[in-house]
N, C-alpha and C positions, 0 to 999 in steps of 0.2 A: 479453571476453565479449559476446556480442549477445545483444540485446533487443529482440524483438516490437516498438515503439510507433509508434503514430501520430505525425503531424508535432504534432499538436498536444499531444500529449502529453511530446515532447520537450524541446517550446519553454515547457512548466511545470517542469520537473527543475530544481533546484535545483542552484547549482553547489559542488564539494566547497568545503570550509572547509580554507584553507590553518591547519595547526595551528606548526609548525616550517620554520625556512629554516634553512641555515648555508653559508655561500661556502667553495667549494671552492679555485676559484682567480681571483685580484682581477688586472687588469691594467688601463692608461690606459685601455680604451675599452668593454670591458664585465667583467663578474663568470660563472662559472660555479658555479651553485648546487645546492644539492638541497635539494627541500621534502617536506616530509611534508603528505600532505590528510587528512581524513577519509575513509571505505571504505577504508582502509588503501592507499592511492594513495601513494607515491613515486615524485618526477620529478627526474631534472638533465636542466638546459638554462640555456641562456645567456640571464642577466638583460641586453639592452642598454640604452641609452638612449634610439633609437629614430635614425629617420634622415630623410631629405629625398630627390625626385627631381626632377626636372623637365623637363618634357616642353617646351622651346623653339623658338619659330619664329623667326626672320629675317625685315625686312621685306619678303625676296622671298617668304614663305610655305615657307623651306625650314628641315628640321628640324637643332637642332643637337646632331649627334652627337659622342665621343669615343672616343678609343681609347686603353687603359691595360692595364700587367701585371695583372694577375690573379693573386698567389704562393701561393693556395691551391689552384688549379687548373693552374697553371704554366703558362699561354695569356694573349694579347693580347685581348681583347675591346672587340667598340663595342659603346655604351652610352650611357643620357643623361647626364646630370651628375648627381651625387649626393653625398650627403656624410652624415658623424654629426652629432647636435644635439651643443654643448655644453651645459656647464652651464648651465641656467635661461637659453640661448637660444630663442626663439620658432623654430617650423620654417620660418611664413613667412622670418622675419630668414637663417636658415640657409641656405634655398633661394637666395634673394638673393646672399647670401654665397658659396655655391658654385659658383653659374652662372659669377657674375666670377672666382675663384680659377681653376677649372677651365678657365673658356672665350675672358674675357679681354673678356665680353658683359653686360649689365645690358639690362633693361625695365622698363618702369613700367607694364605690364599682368599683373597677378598675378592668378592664380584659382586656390582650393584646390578639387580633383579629390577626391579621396578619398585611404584607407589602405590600404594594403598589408600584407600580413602571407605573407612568403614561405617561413619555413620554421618554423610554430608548435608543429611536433611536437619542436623541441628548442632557440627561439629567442624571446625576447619584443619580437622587435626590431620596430617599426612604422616602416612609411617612407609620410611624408607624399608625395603626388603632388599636383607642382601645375605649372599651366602656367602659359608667359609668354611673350605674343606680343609682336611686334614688336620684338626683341631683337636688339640692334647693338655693335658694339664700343666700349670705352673707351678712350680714349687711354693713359692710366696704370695696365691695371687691378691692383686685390689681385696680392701673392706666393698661392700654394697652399702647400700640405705641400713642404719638401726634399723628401722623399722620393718625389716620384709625379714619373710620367715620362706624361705626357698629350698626346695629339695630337688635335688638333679638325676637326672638316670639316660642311661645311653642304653639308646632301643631299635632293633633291628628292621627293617621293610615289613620281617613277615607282622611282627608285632603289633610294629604300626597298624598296618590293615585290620589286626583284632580289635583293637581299639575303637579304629574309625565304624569298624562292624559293631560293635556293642553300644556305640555312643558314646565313650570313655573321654573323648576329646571333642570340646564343647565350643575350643575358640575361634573363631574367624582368621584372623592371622594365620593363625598356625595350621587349619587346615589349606588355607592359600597356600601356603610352601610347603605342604605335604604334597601338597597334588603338581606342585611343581618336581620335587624329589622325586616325584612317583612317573614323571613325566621325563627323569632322566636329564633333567636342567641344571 
């Protein structure tokens, strides 16, 4: 239903009063719920944990991207590096964590960027974006998941822009911190 209001009128609304949850279906990484609000509002969507990105440079200034299946979309896409929180893992600690699994890279220039929230109409999942310059390889680094088949490549501005021209890079995350990179952040 739409409603006439001001901005400022909006931004007083009260938000509904969740009354009821019950999980529909529970799996290792997130729950599928349905809540009941007040105004008689019923929603399912997916309760996550929340998640990490990061947007990486190389000490030549060049950004490091990845390429991985994608089995909900059944394509190969590049993208930063990212991952889920675990339990009562910090997102800094996670992001850390993932770069090396994923990339095989660590730095010790960490900065939190902001939140993300990519698909809120049916997802509570938050991904941490944070950058991390000057980021070089490890000689030993982390195992990742079995399961992930990931290819890394360190790729320059101009590159990047071909890409994003061609439509080569398809992910939402990752074009959010390109456009932050490109923005000199």
């Amino acid at each position: 239903m739409f409603y006439p209001y001001t901005k400022e009128e909006v931004e007083k609304l009260e938000v509904p009063t969740k009354l009821s949850e019950k999980t529909i279906l529970s799996t290792p990484i997130f729950k599928v719920v349905e809540s009941q609000f007040s105004k008689d509002m019923k929603r399912v969507f997916i309760r996550h944990p929340g998640a990490v990105a990061i947007l990486a440079t190389t000490l030549e200034n060049k950004l490091v991207l990845i390429k991985q299946f994608r089995a909900a979309i059944g394509e190969w896409l590049w993208e930063i590096p990212a991952g889920t929180l675990e339990p009562d893992e910090s997102p800094l600690s996670c992001a850390q964590r993932e770069l090396e699994e994923e990339t095989g890279f660590i730095s010790s220039q960490w900065k939190y960027l902001f939140p993300i929230y990519l698909a809120p109409g049916y997802s509570s999942e938050c991904i941490h974006l944070f950058r991390a310059e000057q980021a070089y390889p490890v000689q030993d680094p982390r195992a990742g998941d079995q399961d992930e088949l990931i290819f890394r490549w360190e790729i320059t501005r101009e590159e990047v822009k071909e890409m994003l021209t061609k439509r080569e890079i398809k992910d939402a995350k990752t074009m959010v911190a390109i456009q932050n990179w490109e923005e000199g952040k």
